[in-house]
N, C-alpha and C positions, 0 to 999 in steps of 0.2 A: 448583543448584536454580533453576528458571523461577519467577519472578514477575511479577505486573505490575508497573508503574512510576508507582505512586500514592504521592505523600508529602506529608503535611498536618502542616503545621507550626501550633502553637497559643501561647498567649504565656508568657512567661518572665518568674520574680522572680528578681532575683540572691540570691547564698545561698552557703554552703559546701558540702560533699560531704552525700550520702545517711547516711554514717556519721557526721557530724559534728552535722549538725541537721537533725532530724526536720520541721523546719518549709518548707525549701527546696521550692521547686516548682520544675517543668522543663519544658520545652518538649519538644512530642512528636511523636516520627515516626510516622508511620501508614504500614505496608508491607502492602498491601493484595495479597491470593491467592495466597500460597506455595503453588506445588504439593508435595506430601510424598509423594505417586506419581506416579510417570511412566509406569510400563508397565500401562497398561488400565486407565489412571485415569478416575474421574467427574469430567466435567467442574467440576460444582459443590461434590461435598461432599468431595471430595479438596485441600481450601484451608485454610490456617489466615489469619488475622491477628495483625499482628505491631507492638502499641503498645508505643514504645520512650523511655525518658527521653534528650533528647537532652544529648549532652554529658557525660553519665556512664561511671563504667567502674566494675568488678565490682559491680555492681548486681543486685538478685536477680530472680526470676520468678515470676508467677500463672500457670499452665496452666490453663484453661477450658475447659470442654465444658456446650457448652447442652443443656437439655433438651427435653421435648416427648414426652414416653413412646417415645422410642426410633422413633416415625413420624414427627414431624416436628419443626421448629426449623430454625436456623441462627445460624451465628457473628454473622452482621449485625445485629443485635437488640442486641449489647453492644458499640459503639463509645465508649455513653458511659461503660462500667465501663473499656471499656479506659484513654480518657483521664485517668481517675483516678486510677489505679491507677499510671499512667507519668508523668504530672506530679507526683505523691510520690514519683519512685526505684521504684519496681517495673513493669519490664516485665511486659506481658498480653497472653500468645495467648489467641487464639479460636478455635475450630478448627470445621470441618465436619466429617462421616461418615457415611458410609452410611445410608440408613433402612428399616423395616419396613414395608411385608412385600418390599420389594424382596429385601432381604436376610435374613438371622436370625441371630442369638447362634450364633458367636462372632463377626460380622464387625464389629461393631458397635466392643465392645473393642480388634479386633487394629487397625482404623483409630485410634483412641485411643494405641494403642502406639506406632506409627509412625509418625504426628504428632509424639506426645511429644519420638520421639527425632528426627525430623529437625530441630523448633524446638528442641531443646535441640544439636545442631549448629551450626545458624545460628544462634542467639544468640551461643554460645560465639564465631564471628568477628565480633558486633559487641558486644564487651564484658562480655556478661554472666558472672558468675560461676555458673557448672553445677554446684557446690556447695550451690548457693540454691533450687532450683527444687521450688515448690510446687504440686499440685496440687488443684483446683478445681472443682465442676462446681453446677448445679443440675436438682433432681428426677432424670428421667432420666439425667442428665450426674452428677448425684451419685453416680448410683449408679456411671457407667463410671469415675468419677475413685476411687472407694474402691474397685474392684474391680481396679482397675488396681494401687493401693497394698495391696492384700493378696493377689491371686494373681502371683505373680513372672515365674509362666509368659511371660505376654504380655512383660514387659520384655526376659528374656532370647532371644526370640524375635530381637531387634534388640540383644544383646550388651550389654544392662543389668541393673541388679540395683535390688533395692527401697533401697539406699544412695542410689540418683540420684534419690529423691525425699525432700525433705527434711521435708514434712509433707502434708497430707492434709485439704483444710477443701472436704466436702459441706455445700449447702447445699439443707435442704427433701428429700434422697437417700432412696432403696430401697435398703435391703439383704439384705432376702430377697424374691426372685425367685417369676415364675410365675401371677401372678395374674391380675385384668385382662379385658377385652374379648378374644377372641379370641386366648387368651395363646401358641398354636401360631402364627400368626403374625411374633409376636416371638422366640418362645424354641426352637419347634419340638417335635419329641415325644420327644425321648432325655432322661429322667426325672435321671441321672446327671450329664448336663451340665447342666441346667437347675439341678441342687441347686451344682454348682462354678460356676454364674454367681451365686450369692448371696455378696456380701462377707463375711456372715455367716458362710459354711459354713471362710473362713481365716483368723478372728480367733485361733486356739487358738498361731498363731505370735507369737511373743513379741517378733521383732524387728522387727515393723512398725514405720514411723514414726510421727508423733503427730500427732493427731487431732484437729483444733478441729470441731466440729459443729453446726451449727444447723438448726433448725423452727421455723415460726411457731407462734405462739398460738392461730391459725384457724386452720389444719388438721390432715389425718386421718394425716398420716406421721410426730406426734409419739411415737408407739409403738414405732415402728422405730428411730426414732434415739435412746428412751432405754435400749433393749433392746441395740441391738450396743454402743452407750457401755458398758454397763455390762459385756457381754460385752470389750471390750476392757479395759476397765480391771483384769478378771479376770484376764487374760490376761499381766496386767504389761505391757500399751501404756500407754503414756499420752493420756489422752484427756478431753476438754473439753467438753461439753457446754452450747451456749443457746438458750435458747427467747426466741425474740423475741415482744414485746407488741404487740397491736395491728395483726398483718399478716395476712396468709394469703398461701396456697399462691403468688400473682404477686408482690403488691408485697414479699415478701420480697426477693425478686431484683430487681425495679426499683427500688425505695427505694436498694440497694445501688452506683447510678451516683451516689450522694450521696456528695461526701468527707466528710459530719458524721455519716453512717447510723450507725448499731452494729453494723449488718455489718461497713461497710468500715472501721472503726475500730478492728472487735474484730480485722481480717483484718492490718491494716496493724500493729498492736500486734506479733501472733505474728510476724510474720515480720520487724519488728526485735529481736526479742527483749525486749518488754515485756511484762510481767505484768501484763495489767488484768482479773484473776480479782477475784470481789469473794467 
């Protein structure tokens, strides 16, 4: 896999292992534009980034997908989520992908997929444990990271299963599809696939992974995410539910390059295995 040859190293506390204490911070590699296709790839949104704790080994992973309603965004917008996230022991992809109306659902996804598995490839040869690996996204990206975690289809496309993710934290995410500005742009006119692009439409599978979930307080997509929450938890997933105070629809996600946010504390909890349910 071609990348470029960008690495920014940032400063280090000494400390014990990521398992041992939760307090260690790490110094961090920044491997800036993995390409994840090669044949008749876009130059730009065919890239992921790659924030890695240095010096660590089986360490886990955040999978990211930014949003932007599916028309625009990029991975470049969260260098500072990444460093956070890897200076605590958790490597952070970032990923690009195609955008609307260039393209339409499913390409959107199937870039999503393929990403996934190539970063979860190349992590696995620099130490990460592919055991660990969570997925991620906001708004838009919410929705492709839960959509990703409840239709299997896409995984198995690239010879995975909904097992190779090990939990599923939208933040601010859609999960029923369709609406919107000019929504045939995005989703196109076949009414069938448009309903199988709502994460909604495969919560009724019981083996999905588990679900931490957040919305702000300020906006309009708390409805959605108390509605599939509750459809999953129906369902016998388990799933988590918080509404944060005090944000809306952006600084939800940018507060979140804070290592003291409640996002990234409630994110960093789950995936050591802490219970900070109140």
């Amino acid at each position: 896999m071609r990348y470029a040859a960008v690495v920014v190293l940032l400063a280090i506390v000494a400390g014990p292992g990521f398992a041992d204490d939760k307090t260690k911070k790490y110094e961090v590699e920044v491997v800036k534009d993995v390409r994840y296709i090669e044949k008749d790839a876009d130059d730009v949104r065919h890239k992921l980034d790659l924030y890695l704790p240095k010096g660590a080994k089986g360490y886990p992973v955040l999978f990211f997908v930014h949003g932007g309603g599916w028309t625009a965004g990029s991975k470049d917008g969260f260098a500072g989520h990444g460093k956070t996230f890897a200076s605590n022991g958790v490597a952070f992809v970032a990923i690009n992908y195609r955008l609307s109306p260039k393209v339409k659902h499913p390409d959107h996804i199937k870039d999503t997929a393929k990403a996934f598995a190539v970063a979860r490839k190349e992590l696995e040869g620099r130490g990460a444990d592919v055991a660990q690996v969570y997925v991620s996204g906001h708004s838009a990206g919410g929705h492709l990271c839960a959509l990703l975690a409840t239709d299997e289809s896409y995984l198995k496309a690239h010879g995975l299963s909904l097992k190779d993710i090990k939990g599923c934290i939208p933040i601010s995410g859609v999960f029923t599809v369709g609406g919107g500005k000019n929504p045939s742009n995005v989703w196109g006119e076949d009414k069938e696939l448009i309903k199988k692009a709502s994460p909604m439409s495969h919560v009724k599978n019981k083996d999905l992974p588990p679900f931490l979930i957040f919305y702000a307080e300020g906006e309009r997509l708390g409805e959605q995410a108390e509605s599939f929450t509750s459809a999953l938890n129906k369902a016998g997933v388990t799933a988590e539910l918080k509404r944060i105070k005090d944000r809306d629809h952006g600084t939800i996600m940018r507060n979140a390059a804070k290592p003291d946010d409640e996002v990234t504390v409630a994110i960093l909890a789950l995936i050591r295995g802490e219970n900070k349910s109140k």
